[in-house]
Residue frames as qw, qx, qy, qz and C-alpha x, y, z in Angstrom:
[[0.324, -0.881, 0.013, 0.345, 94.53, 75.42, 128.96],
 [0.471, -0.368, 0.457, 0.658, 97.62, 75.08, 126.70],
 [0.410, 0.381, 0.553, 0.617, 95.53, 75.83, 123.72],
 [0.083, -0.897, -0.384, -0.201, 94.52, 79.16, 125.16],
 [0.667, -0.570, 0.009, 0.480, 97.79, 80.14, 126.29],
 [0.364, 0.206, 0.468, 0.778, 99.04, 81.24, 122.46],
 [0.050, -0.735, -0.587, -0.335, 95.59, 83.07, 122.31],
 [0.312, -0.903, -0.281, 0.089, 96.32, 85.04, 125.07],
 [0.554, -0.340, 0.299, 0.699, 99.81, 85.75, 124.46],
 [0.277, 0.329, 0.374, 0.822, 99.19, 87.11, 121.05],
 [0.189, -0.818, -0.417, -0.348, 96.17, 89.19, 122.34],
 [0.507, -0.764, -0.068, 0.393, 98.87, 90.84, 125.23],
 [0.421, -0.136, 0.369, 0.817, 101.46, 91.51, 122.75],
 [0.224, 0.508, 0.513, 0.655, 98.74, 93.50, 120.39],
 [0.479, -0.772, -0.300, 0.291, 97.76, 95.07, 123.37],
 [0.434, -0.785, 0.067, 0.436, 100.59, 96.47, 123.95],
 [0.442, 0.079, 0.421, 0.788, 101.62, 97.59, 120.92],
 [0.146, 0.809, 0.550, -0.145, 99.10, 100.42, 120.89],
 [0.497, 0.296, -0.012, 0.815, 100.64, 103.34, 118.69],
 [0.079, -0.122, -0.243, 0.959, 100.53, 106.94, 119.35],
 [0.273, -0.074, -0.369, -0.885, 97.74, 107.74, 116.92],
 [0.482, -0.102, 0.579, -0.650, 95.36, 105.23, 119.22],
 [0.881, 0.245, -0.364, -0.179, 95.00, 102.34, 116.22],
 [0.704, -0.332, 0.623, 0.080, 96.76, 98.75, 117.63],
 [0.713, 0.561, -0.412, -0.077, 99.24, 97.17, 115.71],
 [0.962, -0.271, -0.020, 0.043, 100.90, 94.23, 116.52],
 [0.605, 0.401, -0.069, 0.684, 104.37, 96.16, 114.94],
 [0.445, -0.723, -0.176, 0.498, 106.12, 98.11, 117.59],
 [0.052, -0.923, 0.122, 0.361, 107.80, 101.64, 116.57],
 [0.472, -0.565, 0.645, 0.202, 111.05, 99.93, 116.66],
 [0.547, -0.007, 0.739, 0.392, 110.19, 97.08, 114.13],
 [0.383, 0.893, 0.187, -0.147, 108.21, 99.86, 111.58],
 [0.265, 0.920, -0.250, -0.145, 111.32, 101.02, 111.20],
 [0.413, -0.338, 0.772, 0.345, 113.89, 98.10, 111.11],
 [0.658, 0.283, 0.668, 0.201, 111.56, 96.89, 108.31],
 [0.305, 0.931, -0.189, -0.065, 111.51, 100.63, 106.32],
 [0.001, -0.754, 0.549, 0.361, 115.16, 100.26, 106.46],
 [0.430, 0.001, 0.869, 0.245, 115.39, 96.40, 105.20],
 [0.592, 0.675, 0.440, 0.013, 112.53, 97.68, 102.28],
 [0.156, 0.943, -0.191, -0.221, 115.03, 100.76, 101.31],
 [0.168, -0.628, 0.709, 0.273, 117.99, 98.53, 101.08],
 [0.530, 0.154, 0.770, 0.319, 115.95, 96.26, 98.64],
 [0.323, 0.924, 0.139, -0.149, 114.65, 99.01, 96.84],
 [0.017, 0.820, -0.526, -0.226, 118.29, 100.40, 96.12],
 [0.464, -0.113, 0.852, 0.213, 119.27, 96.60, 95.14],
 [0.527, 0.578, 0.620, -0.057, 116.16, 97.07, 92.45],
 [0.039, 0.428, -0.388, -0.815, 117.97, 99.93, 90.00],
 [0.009, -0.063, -0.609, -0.790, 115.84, 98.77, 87.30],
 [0.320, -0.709, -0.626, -0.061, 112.03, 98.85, 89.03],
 [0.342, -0.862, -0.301, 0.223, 113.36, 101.75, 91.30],
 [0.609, 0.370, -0.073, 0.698, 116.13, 103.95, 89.40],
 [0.478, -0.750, -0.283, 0.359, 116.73, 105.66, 92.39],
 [0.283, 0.870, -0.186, 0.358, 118.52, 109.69, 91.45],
 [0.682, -0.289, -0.449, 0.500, 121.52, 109.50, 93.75],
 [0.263, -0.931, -0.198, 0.158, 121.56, 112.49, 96.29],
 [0.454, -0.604, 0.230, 0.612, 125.38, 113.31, 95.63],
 [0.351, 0.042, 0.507, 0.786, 124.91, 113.90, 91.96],
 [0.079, -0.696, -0.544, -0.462, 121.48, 115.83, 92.33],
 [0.365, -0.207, -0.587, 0.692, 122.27, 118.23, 95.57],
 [0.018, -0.028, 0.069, -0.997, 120.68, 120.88, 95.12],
 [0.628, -0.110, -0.495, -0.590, 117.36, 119.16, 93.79],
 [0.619, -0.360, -0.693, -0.074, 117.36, 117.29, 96.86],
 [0.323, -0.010, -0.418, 0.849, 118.07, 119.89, 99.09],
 [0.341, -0.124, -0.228, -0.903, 115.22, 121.80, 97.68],
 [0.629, -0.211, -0.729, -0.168, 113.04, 118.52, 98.45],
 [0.581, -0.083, -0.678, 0.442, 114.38, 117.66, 101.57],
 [0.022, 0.029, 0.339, -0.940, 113.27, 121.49, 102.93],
 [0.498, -0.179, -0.497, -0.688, 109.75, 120.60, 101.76],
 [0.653, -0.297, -0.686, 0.125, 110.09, 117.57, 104.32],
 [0.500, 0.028, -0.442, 0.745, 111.81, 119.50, 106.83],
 [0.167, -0.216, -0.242, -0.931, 109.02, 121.76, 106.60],
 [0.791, -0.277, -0.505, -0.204, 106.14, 118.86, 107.33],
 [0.655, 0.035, -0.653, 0.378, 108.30, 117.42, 109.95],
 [0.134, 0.172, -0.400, 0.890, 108.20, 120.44, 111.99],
 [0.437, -0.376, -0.299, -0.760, 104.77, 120.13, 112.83],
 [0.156, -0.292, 0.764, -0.553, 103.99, 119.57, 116.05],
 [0.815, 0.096, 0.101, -0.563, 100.89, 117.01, 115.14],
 [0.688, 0.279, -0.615, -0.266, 103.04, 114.32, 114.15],
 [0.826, -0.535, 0.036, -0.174, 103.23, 111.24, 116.73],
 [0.919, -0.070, 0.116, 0.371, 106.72, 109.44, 115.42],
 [0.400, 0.849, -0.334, 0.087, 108.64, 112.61, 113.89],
 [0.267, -0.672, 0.690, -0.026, 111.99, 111.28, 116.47],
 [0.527, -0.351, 0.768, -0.094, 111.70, 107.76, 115.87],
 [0.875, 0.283, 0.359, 0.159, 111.43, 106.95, 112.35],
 [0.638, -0.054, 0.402, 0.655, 113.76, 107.94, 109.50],
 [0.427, 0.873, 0.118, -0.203, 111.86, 110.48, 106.93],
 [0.255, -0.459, 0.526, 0.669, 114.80, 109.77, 104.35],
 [0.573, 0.619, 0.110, -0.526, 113.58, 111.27, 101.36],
 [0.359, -0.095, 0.677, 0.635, 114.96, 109.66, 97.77],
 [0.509, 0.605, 0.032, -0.612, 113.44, 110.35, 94.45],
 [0.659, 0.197, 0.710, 0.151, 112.94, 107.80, 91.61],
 [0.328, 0.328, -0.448, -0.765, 113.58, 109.05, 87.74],
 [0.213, 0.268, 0.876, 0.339, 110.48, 107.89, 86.29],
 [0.068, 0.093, -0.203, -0.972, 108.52, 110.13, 84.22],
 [0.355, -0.216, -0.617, -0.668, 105.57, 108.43, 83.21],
 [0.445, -0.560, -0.699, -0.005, 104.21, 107.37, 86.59],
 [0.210, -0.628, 0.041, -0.748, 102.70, 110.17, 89.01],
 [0.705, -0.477, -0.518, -0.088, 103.51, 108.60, 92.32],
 [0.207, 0.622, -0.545, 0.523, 104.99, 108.60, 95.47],
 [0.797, -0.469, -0.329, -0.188, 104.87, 106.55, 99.03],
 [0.181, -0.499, 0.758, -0.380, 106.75, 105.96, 102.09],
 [0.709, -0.040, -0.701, -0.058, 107.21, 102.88, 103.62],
 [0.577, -0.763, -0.254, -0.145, 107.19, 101.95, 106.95],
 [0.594, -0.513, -0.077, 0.615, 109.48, 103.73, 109.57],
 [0.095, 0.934, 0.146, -0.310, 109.27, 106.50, 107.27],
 [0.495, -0.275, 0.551, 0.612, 111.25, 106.29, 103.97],
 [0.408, 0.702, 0.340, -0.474, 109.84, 108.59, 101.66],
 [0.526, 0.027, 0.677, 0.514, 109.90, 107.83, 97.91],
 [0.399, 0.738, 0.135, -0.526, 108.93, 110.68, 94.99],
 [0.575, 0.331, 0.624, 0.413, 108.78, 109.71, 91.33],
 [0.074, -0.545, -0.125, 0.826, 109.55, 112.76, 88.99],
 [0.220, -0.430, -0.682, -0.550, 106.69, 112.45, 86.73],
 [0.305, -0.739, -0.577, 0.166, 104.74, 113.18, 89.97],
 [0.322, -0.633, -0.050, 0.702, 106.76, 116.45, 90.20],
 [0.281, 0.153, 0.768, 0.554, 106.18, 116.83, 87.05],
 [0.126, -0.516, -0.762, -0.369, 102.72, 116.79, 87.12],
 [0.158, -0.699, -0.554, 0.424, 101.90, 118.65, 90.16],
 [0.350, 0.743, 0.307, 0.481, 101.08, 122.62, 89.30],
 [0.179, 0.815, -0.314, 0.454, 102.98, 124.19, 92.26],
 [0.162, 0.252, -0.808, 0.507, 105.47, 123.06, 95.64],
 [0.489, -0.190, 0.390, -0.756, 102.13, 123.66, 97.67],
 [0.873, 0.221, -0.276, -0.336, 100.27, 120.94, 95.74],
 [0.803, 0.076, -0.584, 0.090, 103.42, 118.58, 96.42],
 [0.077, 0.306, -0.721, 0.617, 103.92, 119.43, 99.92],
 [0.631, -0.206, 0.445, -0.601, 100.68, 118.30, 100.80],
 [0.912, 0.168, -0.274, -0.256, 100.91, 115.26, 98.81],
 [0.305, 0.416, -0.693, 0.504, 104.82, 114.75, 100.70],
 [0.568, -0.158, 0.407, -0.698, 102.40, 115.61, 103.81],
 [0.841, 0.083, -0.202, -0.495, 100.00, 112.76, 102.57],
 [0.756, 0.150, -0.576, 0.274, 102.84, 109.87, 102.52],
 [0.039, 0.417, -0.584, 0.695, 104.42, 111.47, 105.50],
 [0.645, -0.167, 0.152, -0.730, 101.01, 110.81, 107.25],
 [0.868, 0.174, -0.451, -0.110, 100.85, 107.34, 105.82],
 [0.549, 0.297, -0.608, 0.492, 104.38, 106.65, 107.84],
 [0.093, -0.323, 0.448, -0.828, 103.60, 108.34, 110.78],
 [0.696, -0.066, -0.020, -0.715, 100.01, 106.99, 111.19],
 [0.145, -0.355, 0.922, -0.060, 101.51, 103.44, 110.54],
 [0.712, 0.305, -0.065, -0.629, 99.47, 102.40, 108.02],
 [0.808, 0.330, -0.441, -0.212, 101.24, 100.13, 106.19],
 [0.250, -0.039, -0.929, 0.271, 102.26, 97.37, 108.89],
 [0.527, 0.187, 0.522, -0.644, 98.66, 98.00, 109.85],
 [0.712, 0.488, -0.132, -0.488, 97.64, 96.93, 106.14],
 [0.323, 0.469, -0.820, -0.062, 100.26, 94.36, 106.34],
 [0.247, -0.094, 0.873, -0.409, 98.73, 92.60, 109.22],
 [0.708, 0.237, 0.251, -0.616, 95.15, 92.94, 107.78],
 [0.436, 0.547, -0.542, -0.466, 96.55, 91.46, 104.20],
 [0.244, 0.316, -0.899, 0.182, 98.83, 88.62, 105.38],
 [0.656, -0.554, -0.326, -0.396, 96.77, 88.21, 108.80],
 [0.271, -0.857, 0.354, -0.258, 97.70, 88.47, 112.16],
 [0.925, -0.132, 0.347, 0.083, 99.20, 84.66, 112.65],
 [0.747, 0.541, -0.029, 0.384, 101.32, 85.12, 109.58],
 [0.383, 0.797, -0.140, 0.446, 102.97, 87.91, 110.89],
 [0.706, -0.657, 0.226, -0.134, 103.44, 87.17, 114.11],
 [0.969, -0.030, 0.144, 0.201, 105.37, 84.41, 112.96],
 [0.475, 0.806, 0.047, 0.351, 107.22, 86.42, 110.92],
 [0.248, -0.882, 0.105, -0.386, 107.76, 88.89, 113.77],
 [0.865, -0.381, 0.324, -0.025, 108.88, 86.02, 116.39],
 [0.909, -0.096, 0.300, 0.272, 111.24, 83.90, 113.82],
 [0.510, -0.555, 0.349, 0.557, 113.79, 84.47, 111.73],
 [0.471, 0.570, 0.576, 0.348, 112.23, 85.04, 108.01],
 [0.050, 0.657, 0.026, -0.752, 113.04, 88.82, 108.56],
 [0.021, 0.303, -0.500, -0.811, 113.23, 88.44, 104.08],
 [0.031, 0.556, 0.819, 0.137, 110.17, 87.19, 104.04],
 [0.166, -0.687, -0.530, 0.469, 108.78, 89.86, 105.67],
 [0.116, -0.467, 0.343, 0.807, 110.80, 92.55, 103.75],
 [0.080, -0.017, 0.736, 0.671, 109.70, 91.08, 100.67],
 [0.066, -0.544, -0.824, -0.146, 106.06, 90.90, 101.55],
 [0.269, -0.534, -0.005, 0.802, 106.81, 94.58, 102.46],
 [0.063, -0.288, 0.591, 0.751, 107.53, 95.41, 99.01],
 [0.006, -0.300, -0.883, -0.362, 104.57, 93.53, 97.54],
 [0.077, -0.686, -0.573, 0.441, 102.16, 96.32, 99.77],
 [0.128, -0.464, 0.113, 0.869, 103.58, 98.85, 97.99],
 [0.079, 0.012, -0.767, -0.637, 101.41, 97.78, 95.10],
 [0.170, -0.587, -0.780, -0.137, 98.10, 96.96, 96.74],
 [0.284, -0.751, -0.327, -0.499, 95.41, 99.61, 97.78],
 [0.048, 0.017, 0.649, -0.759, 95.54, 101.55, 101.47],
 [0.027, -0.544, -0.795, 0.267, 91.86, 101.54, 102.57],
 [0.093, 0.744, 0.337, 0.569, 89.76, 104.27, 101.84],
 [0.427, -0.842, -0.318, -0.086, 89.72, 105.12, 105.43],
 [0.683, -0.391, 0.028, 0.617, 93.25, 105.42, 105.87],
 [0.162, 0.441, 0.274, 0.839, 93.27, 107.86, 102.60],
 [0.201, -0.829, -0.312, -0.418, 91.02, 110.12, 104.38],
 [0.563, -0.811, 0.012, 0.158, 93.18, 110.27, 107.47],
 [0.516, -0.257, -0.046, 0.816, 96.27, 110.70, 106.19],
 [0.082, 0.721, 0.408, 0.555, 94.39, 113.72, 104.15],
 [0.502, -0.847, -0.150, -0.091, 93.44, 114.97, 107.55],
 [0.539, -0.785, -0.048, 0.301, 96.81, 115.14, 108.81],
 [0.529, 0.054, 0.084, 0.843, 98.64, 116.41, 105.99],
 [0.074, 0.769, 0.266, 0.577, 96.21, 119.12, 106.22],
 [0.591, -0.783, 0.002, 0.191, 97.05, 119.36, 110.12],
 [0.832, -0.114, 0.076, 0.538, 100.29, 119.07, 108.94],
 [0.279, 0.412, 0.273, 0.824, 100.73, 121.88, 106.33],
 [0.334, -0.875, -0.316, -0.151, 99.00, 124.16, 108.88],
 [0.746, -0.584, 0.025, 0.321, 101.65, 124.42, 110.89],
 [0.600, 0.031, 0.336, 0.725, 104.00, 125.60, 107.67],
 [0.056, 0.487, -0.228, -0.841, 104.05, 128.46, 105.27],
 [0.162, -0.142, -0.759, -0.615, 101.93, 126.24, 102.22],
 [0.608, -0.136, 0.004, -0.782, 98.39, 126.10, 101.55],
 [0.371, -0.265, 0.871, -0.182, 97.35, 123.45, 103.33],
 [0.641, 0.428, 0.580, -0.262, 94.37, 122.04, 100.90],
 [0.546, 0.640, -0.282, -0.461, 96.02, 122.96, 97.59],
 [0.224, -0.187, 0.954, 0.060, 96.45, 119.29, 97.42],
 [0.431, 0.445, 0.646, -0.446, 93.00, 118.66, 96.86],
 [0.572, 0.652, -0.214, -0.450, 93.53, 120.03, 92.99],
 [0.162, 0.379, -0.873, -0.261, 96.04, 117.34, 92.30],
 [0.433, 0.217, 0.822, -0.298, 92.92, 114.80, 93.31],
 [0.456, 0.756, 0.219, -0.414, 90.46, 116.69, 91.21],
 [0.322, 0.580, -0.701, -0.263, 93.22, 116.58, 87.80],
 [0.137, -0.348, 0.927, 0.038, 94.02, 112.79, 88.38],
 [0.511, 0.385, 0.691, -0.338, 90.10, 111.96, 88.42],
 [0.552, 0.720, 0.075, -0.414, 89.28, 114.19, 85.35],
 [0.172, 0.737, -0.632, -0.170, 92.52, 113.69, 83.34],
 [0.726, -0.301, 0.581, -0.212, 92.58, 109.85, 84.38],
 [0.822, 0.343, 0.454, -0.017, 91.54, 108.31, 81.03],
 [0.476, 0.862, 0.027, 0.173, 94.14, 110.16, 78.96],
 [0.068, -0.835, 0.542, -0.062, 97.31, 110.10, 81.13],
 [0.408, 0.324, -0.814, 0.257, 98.72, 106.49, 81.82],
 [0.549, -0.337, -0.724, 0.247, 99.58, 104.50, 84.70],
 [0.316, -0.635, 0.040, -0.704, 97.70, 106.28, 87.27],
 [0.685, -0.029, -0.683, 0.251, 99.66, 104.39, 90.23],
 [0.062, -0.080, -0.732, 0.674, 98.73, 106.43, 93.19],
 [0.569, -0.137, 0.133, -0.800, 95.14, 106.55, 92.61],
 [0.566, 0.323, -0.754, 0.081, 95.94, 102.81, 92.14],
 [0.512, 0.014, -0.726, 0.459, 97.45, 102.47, 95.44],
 [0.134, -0.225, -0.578, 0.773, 95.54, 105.15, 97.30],
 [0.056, 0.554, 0.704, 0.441, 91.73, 105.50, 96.27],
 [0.252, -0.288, 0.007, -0.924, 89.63, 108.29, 96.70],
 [0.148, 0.339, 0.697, -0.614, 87.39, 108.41, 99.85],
 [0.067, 0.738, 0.650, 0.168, 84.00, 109.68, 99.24],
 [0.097, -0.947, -0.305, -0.004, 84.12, 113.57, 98.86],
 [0.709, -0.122, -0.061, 0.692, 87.62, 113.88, 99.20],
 [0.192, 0.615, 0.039, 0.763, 88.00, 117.34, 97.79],
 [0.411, -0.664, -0.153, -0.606, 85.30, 118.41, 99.93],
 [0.716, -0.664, -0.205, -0.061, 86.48, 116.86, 103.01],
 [0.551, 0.264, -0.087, 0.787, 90.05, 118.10, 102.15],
 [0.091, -0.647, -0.186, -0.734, 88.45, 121.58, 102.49],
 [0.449, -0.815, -0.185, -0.316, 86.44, 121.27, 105.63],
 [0.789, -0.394, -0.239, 0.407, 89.37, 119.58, 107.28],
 [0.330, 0.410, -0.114, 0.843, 91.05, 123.30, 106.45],
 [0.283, -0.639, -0.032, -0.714, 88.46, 125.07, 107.91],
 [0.781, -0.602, -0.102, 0.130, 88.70, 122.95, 111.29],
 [0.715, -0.178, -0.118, 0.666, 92.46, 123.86, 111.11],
 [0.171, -0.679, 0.027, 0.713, 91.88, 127.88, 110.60],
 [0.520, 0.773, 0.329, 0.151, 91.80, 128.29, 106.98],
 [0.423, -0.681, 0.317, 0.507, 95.03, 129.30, 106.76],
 [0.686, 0.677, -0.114, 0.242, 96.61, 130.28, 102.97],
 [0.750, -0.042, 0.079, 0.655, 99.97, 129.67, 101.68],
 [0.033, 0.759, -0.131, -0.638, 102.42, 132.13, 100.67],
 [0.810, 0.572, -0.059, -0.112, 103.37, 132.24, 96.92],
 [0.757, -0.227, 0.604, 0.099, 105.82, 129.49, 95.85],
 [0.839, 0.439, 0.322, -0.026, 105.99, 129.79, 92.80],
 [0.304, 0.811, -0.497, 0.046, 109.49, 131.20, 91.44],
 [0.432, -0.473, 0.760, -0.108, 110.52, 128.12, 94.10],
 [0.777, 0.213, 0.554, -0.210, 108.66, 125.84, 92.26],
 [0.621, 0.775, -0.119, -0.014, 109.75, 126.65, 88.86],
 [0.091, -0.776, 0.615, -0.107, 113.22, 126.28, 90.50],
 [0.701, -0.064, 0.707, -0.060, 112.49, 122.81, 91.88],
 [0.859, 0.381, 0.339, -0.046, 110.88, 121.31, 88.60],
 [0.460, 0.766, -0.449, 0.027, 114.40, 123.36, 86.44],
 [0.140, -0.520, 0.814, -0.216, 116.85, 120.64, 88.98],
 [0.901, 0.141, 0.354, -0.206, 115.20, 117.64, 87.48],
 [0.447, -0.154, 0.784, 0.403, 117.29, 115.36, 85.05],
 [0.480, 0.461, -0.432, -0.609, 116.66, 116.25, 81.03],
 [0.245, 0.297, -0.898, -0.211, 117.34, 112.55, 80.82],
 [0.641, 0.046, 0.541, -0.543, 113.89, 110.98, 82.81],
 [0.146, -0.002, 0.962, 0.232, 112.68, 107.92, 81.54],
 [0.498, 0.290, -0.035, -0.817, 109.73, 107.97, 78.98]]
């Protein structure tokens, strides 16, 4: 009996950690987002892996951003919008085309990715994309799978919180699942429905990164987030289930954003 007591305990606590989005995770709301903030405050400790732009010498360039989120956020499809963070930073590194959130919703853009995209729409559904990621509570779902569920528990229970953090930080580097890529897809396209962008003109920045692949660099979010099967195409249909709604035009904004980058980016 006492060796089936642990068994059932852990199997009440995962229980009952069911999120909104109807996936189980053994991470409650609450600790998604104590650990987002304990990964942001080792991220800022990392200035030379994460040269973080600070928000009081870039205002305007994160203001511009920050309505992009603010945009997303409003959408009435999201499950956590009250109860994680969405604080947005931006990372001066030119050469890599990425961007992620962590958990509890700390949302990181590299400006090579801003760079690269070809207009605001394009990066609001890719914002949308991470956003999804956070919200969906991917990555302490990928943390449990990684680690396994005994590791983290422990974790969870004792008093290694910088263990945890740090094995945090080490996710940011490994693959989401294909299947998670396809859902957050799906709900930045739910997401960007709900706004003024086109909700699927993501779906070119896929289609560029694939062709273009062998000839740009580090190609760290196809890296970290592979391509489902069909993606474009299931980008698309997932428009047409949401209405097939088009953006407006963005582009004098866009040309604005990408002119309130730093001359000085790292090459």
């Amino acid at each position: 009996m006492k060796k089936i007591l642990p068994l059932v305990f852990a199997l009440v606590t995962f229980a009952s950690c069911q999120s909104r989005d109807g996936d189980f995770t053994i991470f409650s709301p609450e600790e998604d987002l104590t650990l987002g903030k304990q990964m942001a405050a080792a991220i800022d400790a990392d200035p030379e892996n994460y040269p973080i732009l600070e928000p009081a010498k870039h205002p305007e360039l994160y203001k511009h951003l920050e309505g992009i989120r603010d945009k997303i956020l409003a959408s009435d499809d999201l499950f956590h919008r009250d109860d994680f963070s969405w604080q947005l930073r931006v990372i001066e590194n030119d050469t890599i085309y990425n961007a992620f959130c962590t958990p509890g919703g700390y949302i990181y853009v590299y400006t090579g990715l801003i760079r690269y995209v070809e207009s605001e729409d394009e990066l609001a559904g890719i914002i949308g994309h991470e956003i999804a990621h956070g919200d969906l509570r991917h990555g302490t779902d990928q943390m449990t799978k990684t680690y396994g569920l005994k590791v983290v528990m422990g974790l969870l229970t004792g008093t290694d919180g910088e263990l945890l953090t740090t094995l945090g930080i080490n996710l940011l580097g490994l693959k989401f699942s294909r299947a998670d890529e396809e859902e957050a897809d799906e709900y930045a396209v739910k997401y960007l429905s709900d706004t003024d962008y086109n909700p699927k003109a993501f779906a070119g920045f896929f289609e560029r990164m694939e062709k273009e692949g062998g000839s740009m660099g580090p190609l760290q979010f196809l890296s970290t987030h592979p391509n489902p099967e069909n993606r474009v195409k299931k980008i698309n249909d997932f428009w047409v289930l949401e209405g097939s709604k088009e953006g407006a035009d963005h582009q004098k904004s866009f040309k604005q954003l990408v002119s309130l980058l730093p001359d000085n980016t790292t090459f």
